[in-house]
NULUMLO-636244 format. One line per field, with one value per residue: x, y, z of N, C-alpha, C in turn; residue number from 0. Coordinates in steps of 0.05 Angstrom, whole numbers. Layout:
residues N
n_px	[X  ...]
n_py	[Y  ...]
n_pz	[Z  ...]
ca_px	[X  ...]
ca_py	[Y  ...]
ca_pz	[Z  ...]
c_px	[X  ...]
c_py	[Y  ...]
c_pz	[Z  ...]
pos	[NUM  ...]
end
This chain:
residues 212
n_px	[17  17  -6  3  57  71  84  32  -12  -63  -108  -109  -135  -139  -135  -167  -190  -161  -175  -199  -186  -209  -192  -208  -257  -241  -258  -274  -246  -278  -317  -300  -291  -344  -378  -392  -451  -478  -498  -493  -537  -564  -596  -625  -608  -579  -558  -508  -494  -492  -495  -534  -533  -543  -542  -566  -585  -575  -587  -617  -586  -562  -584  -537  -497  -431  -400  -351  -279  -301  -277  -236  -204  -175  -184  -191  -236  -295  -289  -325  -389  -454  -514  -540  -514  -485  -453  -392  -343  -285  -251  -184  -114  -127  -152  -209  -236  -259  -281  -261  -281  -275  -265  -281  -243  -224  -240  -280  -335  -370  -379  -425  -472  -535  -561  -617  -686  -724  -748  -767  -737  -689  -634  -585  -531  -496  -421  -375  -309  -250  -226  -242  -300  -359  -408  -472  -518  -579  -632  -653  -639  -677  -674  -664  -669  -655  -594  -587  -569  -558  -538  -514  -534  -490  -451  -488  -489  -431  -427  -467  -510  -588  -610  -632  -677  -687  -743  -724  -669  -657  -649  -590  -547  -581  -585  -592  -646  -628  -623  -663  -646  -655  -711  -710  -681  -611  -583  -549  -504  -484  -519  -572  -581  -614  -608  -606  -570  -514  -458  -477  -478  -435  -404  -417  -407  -355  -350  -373  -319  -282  -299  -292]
n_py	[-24  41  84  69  48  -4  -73  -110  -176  -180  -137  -72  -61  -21  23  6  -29  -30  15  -22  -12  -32  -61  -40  -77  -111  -124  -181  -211  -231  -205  -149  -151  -143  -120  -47  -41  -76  -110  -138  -184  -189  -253  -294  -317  -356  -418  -403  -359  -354  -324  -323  -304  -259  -249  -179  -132  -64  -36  -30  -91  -105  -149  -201  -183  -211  -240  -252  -286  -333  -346  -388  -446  -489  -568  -632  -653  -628  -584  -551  -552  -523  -521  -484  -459  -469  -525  -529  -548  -556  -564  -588  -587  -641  -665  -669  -607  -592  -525  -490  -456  -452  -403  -336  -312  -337  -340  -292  -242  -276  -328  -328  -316  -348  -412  -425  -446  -446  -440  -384  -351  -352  -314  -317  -343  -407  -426  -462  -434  -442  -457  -431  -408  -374  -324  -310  -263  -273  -242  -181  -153  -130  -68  -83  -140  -212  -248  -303  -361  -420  -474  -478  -504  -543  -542  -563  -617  -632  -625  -665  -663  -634  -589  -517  -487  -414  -367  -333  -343  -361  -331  -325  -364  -425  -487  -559  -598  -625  -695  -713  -723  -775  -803  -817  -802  -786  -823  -819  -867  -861  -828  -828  -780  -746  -730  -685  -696  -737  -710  -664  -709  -737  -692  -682  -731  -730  -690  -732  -757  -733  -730  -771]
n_pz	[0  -22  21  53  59  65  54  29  36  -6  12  41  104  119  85  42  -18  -77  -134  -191  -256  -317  -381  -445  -486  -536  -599  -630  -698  -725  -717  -733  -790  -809  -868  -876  -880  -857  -801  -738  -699  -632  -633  -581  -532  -495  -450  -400  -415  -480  -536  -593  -662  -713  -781  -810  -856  -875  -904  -968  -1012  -1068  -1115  -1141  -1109  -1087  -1024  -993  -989  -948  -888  -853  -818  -845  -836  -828  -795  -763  -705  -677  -686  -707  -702  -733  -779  -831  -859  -881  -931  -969  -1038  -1037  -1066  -1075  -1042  -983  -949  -885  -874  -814  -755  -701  -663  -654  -671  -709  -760  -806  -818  -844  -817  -778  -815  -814  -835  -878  -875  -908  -974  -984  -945  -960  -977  -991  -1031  -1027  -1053  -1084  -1103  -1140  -1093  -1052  -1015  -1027  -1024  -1053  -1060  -1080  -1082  -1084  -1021  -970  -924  -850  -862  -855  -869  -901  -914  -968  -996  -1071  -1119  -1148  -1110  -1073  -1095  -1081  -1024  -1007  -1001  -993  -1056  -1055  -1093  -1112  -1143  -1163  -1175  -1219  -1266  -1258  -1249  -1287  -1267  -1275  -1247  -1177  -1160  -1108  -1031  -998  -963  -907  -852  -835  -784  -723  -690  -633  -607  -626  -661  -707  -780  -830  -875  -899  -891  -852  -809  -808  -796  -748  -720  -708  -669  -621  -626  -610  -564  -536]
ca_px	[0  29  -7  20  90  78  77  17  -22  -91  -123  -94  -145  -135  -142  -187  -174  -155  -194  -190  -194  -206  -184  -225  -256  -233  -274  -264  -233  -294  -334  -287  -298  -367  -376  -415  -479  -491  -500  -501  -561  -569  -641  -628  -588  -578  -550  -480  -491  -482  -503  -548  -524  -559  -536  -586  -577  -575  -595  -616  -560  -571  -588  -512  -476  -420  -386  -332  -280  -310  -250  -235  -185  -175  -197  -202  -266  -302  -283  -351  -415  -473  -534  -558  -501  -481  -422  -369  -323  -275  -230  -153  -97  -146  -170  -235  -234  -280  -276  -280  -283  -286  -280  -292  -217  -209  -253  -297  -365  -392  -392  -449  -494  -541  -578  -645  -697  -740  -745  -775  -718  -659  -630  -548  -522  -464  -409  -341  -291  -222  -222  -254  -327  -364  -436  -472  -544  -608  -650  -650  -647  -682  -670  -676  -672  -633  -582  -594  -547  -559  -518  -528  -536  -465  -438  -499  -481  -407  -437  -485  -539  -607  -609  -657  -674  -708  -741  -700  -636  -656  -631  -560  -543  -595  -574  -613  -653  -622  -636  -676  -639  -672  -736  -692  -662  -585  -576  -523  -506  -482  -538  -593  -595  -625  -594  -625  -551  -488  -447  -484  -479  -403  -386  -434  -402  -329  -357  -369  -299  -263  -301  -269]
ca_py	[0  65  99  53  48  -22  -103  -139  -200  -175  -116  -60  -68  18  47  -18  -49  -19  25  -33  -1  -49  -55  -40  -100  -115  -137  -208  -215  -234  -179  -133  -158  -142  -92  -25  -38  -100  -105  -171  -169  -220  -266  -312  -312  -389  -416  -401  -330  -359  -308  -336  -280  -265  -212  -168  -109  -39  -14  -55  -93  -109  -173  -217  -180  -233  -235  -267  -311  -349  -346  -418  -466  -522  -584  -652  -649  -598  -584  -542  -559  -514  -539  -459  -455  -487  -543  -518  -559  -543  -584  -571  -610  -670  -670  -643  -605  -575  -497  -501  -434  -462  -389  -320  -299  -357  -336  -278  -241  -299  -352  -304  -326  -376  -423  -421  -458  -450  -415  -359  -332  -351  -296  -322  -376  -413  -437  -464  -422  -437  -478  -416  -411  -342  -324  -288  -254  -288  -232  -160  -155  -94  -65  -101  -168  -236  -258  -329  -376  -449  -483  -481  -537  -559  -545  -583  -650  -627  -636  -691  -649  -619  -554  -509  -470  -393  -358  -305  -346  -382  -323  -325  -391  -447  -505  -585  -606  -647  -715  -711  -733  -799  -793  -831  -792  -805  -825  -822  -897  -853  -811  -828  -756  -753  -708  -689  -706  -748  -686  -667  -726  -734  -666  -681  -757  -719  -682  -756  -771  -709  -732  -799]
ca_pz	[0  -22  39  91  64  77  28  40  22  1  6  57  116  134  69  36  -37  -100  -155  -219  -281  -335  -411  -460  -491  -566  -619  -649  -718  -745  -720  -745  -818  -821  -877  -856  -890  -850  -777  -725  -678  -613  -633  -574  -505  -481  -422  -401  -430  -506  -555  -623  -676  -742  -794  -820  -877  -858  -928  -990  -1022  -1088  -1122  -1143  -1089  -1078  -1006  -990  -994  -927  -876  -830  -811  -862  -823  -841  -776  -743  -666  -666  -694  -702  -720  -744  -786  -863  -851  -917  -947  -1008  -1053  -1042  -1071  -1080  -1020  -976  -917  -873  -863  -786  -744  -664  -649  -676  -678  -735  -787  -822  -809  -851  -794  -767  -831  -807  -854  -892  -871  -936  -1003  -979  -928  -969  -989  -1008  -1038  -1023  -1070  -1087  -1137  -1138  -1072  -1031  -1011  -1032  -1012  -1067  -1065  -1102  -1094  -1068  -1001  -961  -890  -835  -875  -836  -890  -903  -932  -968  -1027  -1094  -1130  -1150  -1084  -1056  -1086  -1069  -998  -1004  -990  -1021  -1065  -1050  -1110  -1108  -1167  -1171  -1181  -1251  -1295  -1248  -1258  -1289  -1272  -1288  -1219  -1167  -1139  -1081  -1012  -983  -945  -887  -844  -823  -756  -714  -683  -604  -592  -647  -667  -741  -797  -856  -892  -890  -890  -829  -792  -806  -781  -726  -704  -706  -636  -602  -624  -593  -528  -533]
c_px	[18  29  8  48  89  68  61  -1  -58  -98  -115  -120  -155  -142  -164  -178  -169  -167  -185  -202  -191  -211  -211  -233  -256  -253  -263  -259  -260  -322  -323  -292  -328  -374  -400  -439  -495  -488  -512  -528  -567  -606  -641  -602  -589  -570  -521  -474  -481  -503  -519  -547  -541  -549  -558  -569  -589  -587  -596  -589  -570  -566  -555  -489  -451  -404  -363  -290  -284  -276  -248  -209  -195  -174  -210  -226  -274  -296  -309  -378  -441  -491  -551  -543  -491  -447  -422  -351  -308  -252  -192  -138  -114  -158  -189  -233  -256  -268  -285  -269  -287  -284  -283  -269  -208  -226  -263  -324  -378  -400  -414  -475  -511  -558  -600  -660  -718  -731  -746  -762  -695  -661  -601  -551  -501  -446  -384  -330  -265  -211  -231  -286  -340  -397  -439  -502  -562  -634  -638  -659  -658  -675  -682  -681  -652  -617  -586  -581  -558  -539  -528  -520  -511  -455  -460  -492  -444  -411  -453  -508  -563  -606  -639  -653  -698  -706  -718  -674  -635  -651  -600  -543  -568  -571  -598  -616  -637  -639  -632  -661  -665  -687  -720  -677  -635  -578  -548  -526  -501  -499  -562  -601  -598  -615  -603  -594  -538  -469  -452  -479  -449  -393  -398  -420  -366  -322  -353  -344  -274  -269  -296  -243]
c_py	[25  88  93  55  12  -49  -116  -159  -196  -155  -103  -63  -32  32  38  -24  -22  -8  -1  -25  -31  -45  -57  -66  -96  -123  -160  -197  -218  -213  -156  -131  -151  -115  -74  -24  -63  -97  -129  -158  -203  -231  -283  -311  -343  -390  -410  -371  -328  -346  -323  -312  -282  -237  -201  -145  -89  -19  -34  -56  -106  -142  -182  -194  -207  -217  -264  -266  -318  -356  -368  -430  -486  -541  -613  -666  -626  -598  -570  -545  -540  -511  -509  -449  -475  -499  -530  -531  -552  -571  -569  -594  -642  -684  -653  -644  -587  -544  -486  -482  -440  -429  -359  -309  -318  -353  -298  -259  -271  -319  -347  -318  -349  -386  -423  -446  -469  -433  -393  -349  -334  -329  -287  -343  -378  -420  -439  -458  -422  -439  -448  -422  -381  -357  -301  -280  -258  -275  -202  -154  -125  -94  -83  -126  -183  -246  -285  -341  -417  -451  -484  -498  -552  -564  -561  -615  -653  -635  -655  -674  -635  -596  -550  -484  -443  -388  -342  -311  -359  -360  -318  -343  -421  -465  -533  -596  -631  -673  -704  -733  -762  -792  -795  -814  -803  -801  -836  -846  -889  -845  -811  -800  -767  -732  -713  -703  -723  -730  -686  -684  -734  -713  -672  -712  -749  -708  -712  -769  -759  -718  -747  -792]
c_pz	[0  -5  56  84  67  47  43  25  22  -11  42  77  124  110  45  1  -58  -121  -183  -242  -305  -364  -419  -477  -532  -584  -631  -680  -739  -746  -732  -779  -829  -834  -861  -864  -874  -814  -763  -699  -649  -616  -610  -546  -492  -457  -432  -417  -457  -522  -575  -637  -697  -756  -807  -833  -863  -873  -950  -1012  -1039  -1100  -1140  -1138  -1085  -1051  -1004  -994  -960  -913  -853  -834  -836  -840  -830  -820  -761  -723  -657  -680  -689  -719  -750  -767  -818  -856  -888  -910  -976  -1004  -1059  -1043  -1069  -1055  -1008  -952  -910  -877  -838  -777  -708  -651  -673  -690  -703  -761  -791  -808  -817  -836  -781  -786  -819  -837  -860  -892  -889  -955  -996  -965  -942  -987  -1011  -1007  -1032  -1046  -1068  -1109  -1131  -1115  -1049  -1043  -1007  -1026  -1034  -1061  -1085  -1106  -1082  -1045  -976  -938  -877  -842  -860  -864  -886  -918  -936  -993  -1049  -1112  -1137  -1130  -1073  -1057  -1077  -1032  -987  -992  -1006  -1036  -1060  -1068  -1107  -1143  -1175  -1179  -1198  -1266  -1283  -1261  -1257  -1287  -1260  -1255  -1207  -1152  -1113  -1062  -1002  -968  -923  -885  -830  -801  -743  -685  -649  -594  -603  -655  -697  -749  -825  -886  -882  -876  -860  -800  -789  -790  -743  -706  -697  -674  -616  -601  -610  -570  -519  -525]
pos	[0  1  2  3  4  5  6  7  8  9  10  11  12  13  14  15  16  17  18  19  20  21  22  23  24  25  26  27  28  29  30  31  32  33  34  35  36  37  38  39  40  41  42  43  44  45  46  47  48  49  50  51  52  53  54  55  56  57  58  59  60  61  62  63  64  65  66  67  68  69  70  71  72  73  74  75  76  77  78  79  80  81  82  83  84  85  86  87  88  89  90  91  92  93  94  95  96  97  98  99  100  101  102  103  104  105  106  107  108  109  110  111  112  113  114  115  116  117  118  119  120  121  122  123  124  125  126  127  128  129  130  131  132  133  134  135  136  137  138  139  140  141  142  143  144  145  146  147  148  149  150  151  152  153  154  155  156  157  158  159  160  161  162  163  164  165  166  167  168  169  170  171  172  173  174  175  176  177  178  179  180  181  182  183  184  185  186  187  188  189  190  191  192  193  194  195  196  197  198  199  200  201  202  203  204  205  206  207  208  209  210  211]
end
């Protein structure tokens, strides 16, 4: 204590503890990336004080906007899994790896994107060009809109998974309908969760093997 003159173990007992000023808190890597027309918003507060993010537009961004290139760890499994989120894979040197983000300092805004539940909310597509993964816009999106990301059709059977096609993206790129995924969903043999893909359920049985 600088009053007392004196070294102790604590907190001075005569003149009582210390004013703590504390740093200013940083922004992650991937919040940092998010251009200025777009803006993350909390939809969802879980336990453990875990955020559910969603990006929304700030001003309408016009129909084959491309973003990207999608920023992750190469990864031959995921370490994080989230179910609100599009598992990406690309083709490098002849092999496929995940693009796996466990936190925010390892990727992009784009980890932020969550996935499209139907036609009607998708708003980006996914894709692979030249072993990165870009997100482009399938329609025009106005204020206050949730960006929404699924694959588009090449990249879907690239992932073993369904395309989900909107109007608006047959004068971008037509391309000849895909086979439909099996009614049967794929279950996982530890915990019987069900997954509407393989894909899915791979990235998803990678978790039970980390906990091994």
């Amino acid at each position: 204590c600088e009053d007392c003159g004196k070294s102790l173990i604590g907190e001075c007992k005569l003149h009582g503890p210390l004013i703590r000023a504390k740093d200013r808190v940083i922004p992650s890597r991937a919040r940092l990336t998010l251009p200025h027309y777009l803006t993350l918003r909390v939809l969802e507060l879980r336990a453990g004080n875990q955020q559910i993010l969603g990006v929304f537009a700030k001003k309408v961004i016009q129909k084959r906007t491309q973003f990207g290139p999608y920023v992750g760890q190469l990864s031959t499994k995921l370490t994080c899994y989230d179910e609100s989120r599009l598992v990406l894979q690309v083709l490098k040197d002849g092999g496929k790896y995940f693009l796996d983000t466990p936190n925010e300092d390892c990727g992009n805004w784009m980890m932020f994107v969550r996935l499209a539940r139907n036609q009607e909310e998708q708003t980006l597509v996914a894709y692979q060009h030249c072993g990165e993964v870009y997100f482009t816009t399938v329609k025009p999106i106005e204020p206050h809109t949730e960006l929404k990301v699924w694959y588009a059709a090449d990249y879907a059977k690239f992932m073993e998974a369904s395309a989900v096609f909107i109007k608006e993206e047959s004068d971008v790129c037509p391309l000849p309908p895909v086979a439909k995924e099996p009614v049967d969903p794929w279950i996982c043999s530890s915990c019987r969760s069900s997954f509407a893909t393989f894909a899915l359920l791979e990235s998803h049985q990678c978790i039970h093997k980390d906990r091994v």
